[in-house]
C-alpha positions in Angstrom: -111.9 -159.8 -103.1 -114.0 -159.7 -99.9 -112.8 -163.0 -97.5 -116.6 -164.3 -98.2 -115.7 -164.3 -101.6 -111.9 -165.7 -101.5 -113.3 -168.9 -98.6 -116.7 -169.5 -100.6 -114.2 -170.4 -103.6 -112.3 -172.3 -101.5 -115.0 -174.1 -100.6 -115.6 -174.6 -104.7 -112.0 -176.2 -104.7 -113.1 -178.3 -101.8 -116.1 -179.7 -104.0 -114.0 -180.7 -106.7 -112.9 -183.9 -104.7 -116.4 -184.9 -104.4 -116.8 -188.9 -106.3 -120.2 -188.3 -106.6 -121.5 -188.4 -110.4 -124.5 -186.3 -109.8 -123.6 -183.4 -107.6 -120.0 -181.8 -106.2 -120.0 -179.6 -102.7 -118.0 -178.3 -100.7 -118.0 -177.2 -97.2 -115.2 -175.4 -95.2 -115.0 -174.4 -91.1 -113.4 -170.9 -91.0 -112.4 -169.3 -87.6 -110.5 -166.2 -87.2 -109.5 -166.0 -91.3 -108.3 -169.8 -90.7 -109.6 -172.8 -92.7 -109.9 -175.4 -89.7 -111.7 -178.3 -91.4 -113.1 -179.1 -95.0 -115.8 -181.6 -96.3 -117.0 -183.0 -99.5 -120.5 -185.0 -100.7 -120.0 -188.1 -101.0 -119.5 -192.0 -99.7 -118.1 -192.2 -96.0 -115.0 -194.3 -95.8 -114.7 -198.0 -96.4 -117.5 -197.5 -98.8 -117.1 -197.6 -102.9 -116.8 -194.4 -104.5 -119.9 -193.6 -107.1 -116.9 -192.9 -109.9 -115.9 -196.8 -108.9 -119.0 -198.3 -109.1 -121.4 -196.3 -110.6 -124.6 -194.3 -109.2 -126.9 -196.0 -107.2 -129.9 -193.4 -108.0 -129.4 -194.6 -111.4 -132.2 -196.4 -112.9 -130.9 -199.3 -114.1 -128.6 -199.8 -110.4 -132.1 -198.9 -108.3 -134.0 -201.9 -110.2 -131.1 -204.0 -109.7 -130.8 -203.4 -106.0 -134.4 -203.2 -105.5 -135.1 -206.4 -106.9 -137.0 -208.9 -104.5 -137.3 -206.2 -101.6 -141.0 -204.5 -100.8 -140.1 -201.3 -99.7 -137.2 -198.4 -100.4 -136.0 -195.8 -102.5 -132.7 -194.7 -104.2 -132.5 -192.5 -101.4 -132.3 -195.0 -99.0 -129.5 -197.2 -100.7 -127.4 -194.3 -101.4 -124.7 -194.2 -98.6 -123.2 -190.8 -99.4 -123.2 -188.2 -96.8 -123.4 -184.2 -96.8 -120.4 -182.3 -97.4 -121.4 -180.3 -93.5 -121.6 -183.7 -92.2 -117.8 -184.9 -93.6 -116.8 -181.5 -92.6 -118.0 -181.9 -88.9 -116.7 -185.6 -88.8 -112.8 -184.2 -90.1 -113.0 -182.1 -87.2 -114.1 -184.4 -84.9 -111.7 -186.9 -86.2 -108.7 -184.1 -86.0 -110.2 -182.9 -82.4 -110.9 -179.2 -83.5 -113.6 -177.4 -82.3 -116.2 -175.8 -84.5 -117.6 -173.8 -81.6 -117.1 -169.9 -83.2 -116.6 -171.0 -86.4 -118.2 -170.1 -89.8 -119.5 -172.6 -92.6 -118.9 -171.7 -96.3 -120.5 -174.6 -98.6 -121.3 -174.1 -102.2 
């Protein structure tokens, strides 16, 4: 097994954690053979998991939400965040640098 091959299913294990009902990814920061930070899709902290509370781009939750207001989409209300994004944030967070590094997201 090539390492593209062994961190791109790493990156699959990574996407397992993912709360969101609709789609699981995963990304990993690899520099020099060495996993430096992982990510996942989904709600940023502080905010209720999709598996908690359901899916807000579901129809029934969109009307619900939607009620009353003029303007926005599913999309909008949906607070989840990319799986690159939570990746760069755990390094910021952890202060390691992605400078060099290479992204493997499924």
């Amino acid at each position: 097994m090539s390492w593209d091959e062994y961190f791109m299913k790493v990156a699959m294990v990574v996407a397992e954690r993912s709360n969101c009902l609709r789609h699981h990814i995963g990304a990993i920061a690899v520099k020099n053979r060495r996993i430096i930070s992982t990510g996942y899709n989904g709600p940023p902290t502080g905010f209720p998991n999709c598996t908690d509370v359901g899916c807000i781009k579901d129809k029934d939750a969109v009307e619900k939400h939607l009620k009353g207001m003029h303007h926005g989409t599913s999309h909008d209300l949906c607070p989840a965040i990319h799986a690159e994004q939570n990746m760069i944030i755990q390094a910021s967070l952890h202060g390691v640098s992605l400078r060099g590094a290479t992204v493997y997201c499924t």
